[in-house]
N, C-alpha and C positions, 0 to 999 in steps of 0.2 A: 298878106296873101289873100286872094280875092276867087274863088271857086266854085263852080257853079255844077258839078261831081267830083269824081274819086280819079279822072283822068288824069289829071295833072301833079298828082302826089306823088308816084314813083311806084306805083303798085304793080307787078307783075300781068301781063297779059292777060292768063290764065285765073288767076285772082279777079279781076276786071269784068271776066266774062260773069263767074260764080256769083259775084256782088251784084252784076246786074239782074241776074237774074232769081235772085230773092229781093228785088224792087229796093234795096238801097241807093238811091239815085244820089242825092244831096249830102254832101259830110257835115257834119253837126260842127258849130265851133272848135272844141277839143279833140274831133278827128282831124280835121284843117290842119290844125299848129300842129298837132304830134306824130303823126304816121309817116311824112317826110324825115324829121328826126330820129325817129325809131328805126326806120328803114335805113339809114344810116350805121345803126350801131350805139349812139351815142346815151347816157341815160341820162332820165326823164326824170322831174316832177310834174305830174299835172296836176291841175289844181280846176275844178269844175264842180258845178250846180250838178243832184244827185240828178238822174233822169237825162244826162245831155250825152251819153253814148258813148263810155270812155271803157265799155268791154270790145268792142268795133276797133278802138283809138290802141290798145296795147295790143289785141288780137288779129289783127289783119298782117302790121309789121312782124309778129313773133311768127305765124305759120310761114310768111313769107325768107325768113330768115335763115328758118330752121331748114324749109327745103332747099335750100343754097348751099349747104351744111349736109346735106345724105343723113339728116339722122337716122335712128339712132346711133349710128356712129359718130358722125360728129357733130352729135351736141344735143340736149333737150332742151325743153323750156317747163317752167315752174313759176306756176302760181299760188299765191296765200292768199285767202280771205277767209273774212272772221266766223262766218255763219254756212250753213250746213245749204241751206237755201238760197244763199248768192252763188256757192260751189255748184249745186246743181244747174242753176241759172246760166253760168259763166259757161258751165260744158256742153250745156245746149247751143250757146251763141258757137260757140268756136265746133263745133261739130258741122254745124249746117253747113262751116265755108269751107273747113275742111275734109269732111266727107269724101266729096268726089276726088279728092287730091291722096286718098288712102288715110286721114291721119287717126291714130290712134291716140285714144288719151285713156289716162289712169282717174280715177275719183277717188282721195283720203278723206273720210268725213268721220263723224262719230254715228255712235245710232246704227250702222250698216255693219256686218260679217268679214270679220277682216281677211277671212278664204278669199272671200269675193275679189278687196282689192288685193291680196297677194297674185293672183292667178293675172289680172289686168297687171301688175306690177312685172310678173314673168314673162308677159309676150310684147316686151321693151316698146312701151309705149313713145310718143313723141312730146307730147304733154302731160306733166302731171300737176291735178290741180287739187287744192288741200287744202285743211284746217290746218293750223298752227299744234295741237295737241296731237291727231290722230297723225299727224307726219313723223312727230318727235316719236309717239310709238312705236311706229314704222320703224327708223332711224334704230333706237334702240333694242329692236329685235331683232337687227340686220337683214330685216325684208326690203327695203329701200337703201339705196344709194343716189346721191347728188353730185359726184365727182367729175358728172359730164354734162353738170348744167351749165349753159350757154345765154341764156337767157331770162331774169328772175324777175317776177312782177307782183308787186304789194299793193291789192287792192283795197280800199279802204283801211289803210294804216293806221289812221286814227281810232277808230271803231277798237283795230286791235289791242291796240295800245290801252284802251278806256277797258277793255275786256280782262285785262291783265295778264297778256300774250307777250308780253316785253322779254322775259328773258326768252321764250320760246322763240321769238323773232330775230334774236341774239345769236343762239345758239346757229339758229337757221343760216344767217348769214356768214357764221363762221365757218358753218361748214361745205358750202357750195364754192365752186375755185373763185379764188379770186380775181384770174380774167374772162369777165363776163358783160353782159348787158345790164343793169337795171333798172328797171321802170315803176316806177310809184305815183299812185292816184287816191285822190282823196276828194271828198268835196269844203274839208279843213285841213289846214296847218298849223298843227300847235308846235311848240317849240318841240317838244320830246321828236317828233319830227325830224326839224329841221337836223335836229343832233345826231339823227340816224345817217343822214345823207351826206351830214358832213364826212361820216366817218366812214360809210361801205361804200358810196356812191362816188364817181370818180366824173368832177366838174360835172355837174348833171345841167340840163338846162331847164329852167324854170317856166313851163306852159300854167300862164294863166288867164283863163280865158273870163273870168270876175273874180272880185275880193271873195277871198274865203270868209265863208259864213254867210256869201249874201243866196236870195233866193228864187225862185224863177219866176218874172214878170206876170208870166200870166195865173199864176197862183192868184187868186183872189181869198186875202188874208181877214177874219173877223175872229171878235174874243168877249165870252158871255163871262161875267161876273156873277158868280151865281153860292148860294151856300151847298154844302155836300147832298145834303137832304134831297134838295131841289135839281139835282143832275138827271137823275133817271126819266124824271117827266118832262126838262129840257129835250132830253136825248127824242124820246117818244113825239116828241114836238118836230124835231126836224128831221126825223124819219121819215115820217107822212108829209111833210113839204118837199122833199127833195126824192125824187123817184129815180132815180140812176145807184150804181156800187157805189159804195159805201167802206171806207178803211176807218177802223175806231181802235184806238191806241190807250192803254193802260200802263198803269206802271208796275203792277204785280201781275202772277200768274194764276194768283187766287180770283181776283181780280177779274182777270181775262174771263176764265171760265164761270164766275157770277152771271156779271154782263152777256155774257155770252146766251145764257137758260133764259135771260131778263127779255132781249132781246127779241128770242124763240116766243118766248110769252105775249109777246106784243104781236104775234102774228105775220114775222118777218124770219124769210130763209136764213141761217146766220150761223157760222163754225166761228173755233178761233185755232191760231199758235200761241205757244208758250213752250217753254223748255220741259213741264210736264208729258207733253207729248211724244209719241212717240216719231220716227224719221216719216213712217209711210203713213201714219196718220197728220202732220203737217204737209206731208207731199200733198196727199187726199182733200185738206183741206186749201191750197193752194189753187189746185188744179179745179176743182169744184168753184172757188171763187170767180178763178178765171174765163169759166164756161157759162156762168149764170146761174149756176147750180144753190150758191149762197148768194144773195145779194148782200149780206154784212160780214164782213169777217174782221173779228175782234182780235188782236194783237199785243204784244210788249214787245217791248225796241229790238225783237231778233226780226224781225218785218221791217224797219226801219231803213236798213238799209240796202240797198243794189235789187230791190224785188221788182221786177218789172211788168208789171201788169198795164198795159192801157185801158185806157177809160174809164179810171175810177173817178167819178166825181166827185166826192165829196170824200176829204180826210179829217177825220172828230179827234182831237187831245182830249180825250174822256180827261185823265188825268195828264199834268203837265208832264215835261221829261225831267229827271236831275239833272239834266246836264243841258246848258242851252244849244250846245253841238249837235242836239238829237232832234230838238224840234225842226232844224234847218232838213234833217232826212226824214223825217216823219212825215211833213208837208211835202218832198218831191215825191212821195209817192204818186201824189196826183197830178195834170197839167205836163204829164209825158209828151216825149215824141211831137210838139206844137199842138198839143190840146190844153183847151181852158180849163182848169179844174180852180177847188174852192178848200180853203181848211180853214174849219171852226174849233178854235180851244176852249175847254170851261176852265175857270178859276174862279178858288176862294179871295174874300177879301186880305186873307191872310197872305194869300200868293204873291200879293203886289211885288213885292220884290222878285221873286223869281219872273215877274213878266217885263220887268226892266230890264233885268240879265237877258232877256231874250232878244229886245228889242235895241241895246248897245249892240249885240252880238249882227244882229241882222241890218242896223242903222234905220231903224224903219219903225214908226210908233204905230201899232197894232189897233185899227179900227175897234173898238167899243159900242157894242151894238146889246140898243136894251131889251131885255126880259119880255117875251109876250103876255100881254095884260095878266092874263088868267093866271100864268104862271107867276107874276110880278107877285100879285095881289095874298095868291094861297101862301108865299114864302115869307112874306113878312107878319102875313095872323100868325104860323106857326111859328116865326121867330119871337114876335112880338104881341103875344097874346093880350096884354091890358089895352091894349092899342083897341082891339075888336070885342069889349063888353068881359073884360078883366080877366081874372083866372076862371080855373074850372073850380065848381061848391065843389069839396068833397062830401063825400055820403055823409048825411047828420042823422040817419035813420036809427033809433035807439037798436041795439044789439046785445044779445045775451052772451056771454062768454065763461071762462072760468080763469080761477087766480091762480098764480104759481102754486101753492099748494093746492089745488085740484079744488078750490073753492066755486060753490055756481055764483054767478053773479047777475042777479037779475038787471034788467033794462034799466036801464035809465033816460029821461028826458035832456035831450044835447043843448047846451048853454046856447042864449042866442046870437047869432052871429049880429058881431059891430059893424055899424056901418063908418065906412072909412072919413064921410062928413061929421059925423056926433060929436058934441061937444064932450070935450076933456073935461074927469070932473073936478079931477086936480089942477090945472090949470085952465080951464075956465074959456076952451081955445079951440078953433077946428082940427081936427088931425089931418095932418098933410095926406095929402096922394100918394101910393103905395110906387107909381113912376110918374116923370113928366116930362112933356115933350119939347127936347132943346131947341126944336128948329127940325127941317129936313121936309116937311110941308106935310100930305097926307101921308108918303111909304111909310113912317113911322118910323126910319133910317137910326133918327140919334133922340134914343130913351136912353134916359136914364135912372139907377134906384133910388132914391131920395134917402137919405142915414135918419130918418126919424120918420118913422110907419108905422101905422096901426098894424101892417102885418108882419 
């Protein structure tokens, strides 16, 4: 199918007009293939690169649907996703098209006053859109009912499933009727997946618009090898080269908020998220990013995925991800919407493997771009100090002290230090070098200790 707008998908009038007039001209790949489908009735797998528009792709068919439907009488629609921040995200998109159409929606998240969403929950919303935990709450204080969902849609499955939302995902689907819609998006499919679809999903059709895992072309992908030490003066290095936002990913939350002060210290605007904060203190940092208010905003993988910011330039793997599923949404952050973006990862030499696992996953071997001089240089004296005029003397300066039993002990003259050339007097023979160098040219790369040392 070949389209050049939203004309020829099956879109309602009315819808048609709203969409044009928030300048969505052109349907993104996975709007193309799924919004005729959906508009059907039928359920969906989509399967799509993070950043290609797949809240449009389940959201335009489900308000379109619903209104065919008079809800709240017959029928809501229900969305899951993993993070507090794509739930916001997700109710901004579907607000904008629904709005003028009257629609109401519910938000279940954590972090927020469950007054709040009870009171949205009582003026029978048309959409409710949630976390997998704060629903089950819901559920289980019999503030929420599902008995007249019509329409159920799992966004980023995978995400949840890695979250350890499985049985909440379960429960979920057990308890919504069982003749309904379902739609599921992801930008991977792992088997625990598939086994889901087998079982709630009824014949779904399979939208794929790329191999799951792969990532979007215009991403310009490179990968510093660097030791841990040497990261922060990396960082500070392409900070000052690259002058546009900036997304830098950690893999803790300690982490996060280190880098974050580091960053501040360098002279650059810079918040972060992490699950330590709080809901209106990530809102705050979000929207502040969004505005220009921060040029760097430091993150762990609750940012990873469905965060929609354009024009981030540049996305930094401070630390890699555990999971090679993560660096695939870490990276769409940037390169939205048909813009060029760039993500740079550091890794240990220890990491190698984990950057194989990335690069099976993605099919794609990850450019290797070396060290800037300066940086090269200072990381290998401090790895390899004999390299650069041997160790450091310790202090030989005579020194008065006292003995375990409260003895004074005056100075003493410190023996002379041997030099590591002197003849052996026992064997009659030079003492070896305390290291020597196997090869690797000047880095100083491959030393090693020699088992027979003067020191």
């Amino acid at each position: 199918m070949t389209a050049t707008n939203f004309d020829k998908l099956g879109i309602a009038p009315k819808l048609l007009e709203i969409i044009g007039k928030l300048n969505f001209l052109v349907p993104t790949p996975i709007q193309l293939q799924s919004i005729p489908i959906a508009i059907e009735g039928k359920d969906i797998m989509g399967i799509a690169q993070t950043g290609t528009g797949k809240t449009l792709a389940f959201g335009i068919p489900m308000i379109q649907r619903l209104a065919k439907q008079n809800p709240p009488a017959g029928g809501k629609g229900l969305v899951i996703l993993p993070t507090r921040e794509l739930a916001l995200q997700v109710d901004e998109a579907l607000f904008k098209i629904g709005k003028p159409l009257g629609l109401r929606t519910a938000i279940l998240i954590g972090g927020e006053s469950q007054y709040k969403q009870i009171r949205q929950l009582k003026s029978n919303p048309h959409i409710i859109i949630a976390t997998p935990g704060r629903l089950i709450d819901h559920l289980e204080q019999g503030t929420a009912k599902l008995d007249t969902v019509s329409v159920l849609v799992l966004d980023e499955a995978d995400r949840m499933l890695d979250m350890g939302f499985a049985p909440q995902i379960k429960r979920i689907l057990q308890t919504v009727p069982a003749k309904r819609q379902t739609m599921l998006f992801s930008a991977t499919m792992p088997e625990e997946i598939v086994n889901i679809a087998k079982s709630y999903m009824q014949l779904p059709v399979r939208v794929e618009v790329a191999p799951a895992g792969s990532t979007i072309a215009a991403i310009t992908q490179e990968l510093f090898f660097v030791h841990k030490e040497g990261k922060l003066a990396l960082l500070k290095n392409i900070l000052n080269e690259y002058k546009g936002s900036v997304l830098v990913f950690t893999r803790t939350k300690f982490g996060a908020k280190k880098l974050a002060n580091s960053v501040r210290n360098m002279g650059h605007t810079a918040s972060e998220i992490h699950s330590n904060r709080s809901l209106n203190q990530r809102i705050e940092a979000l929207a502040g990013f969004k505005l220009g208010k921060y040029r760097v905003l430091v993150a762990t993988d609750i940012a990873a995925r469905g965060i929609d910011v354009i024009g981030i330039e540049l996305v930094i793997n401070y630390d890699l991800p555990e999971q090679p599923n993560d660096y695939v949404h870490r990276i769409g952050r940037t390169g939205r919407a048909n813009h060029e973006g760039r993500a740079i990862s550091f890794a240990t030499i220890e990491q190698r493997f984990d950057v194989r696992a990335i690069e099976r996953l993605i099919k794609k071997q990850l450019p290797v771009s070396p060290l800037p001089q300066s940086l090269a240089k200072q990381e290998v004296k401090e790895k390899y100090p004999s390299s650069f005029g041997g160790f450091k003397t310790p202090n030989r300066e005579p020194q008065e002290s006292f003995g375990k039993r409260g003895r004074f002990r005056p100075a003493r003259a410190p023996k002379p230090l041997r030099s590591p050339y002197a003849k052996s007097k026992k064997h009659g023979r030079n003492v070896s070098r305390p290291w020597t160098n196997t090869g690797g040219g000047e880095n100083g790369y491959f030393l090693k200790r020699n088992k027979k040392s003067s020191f």
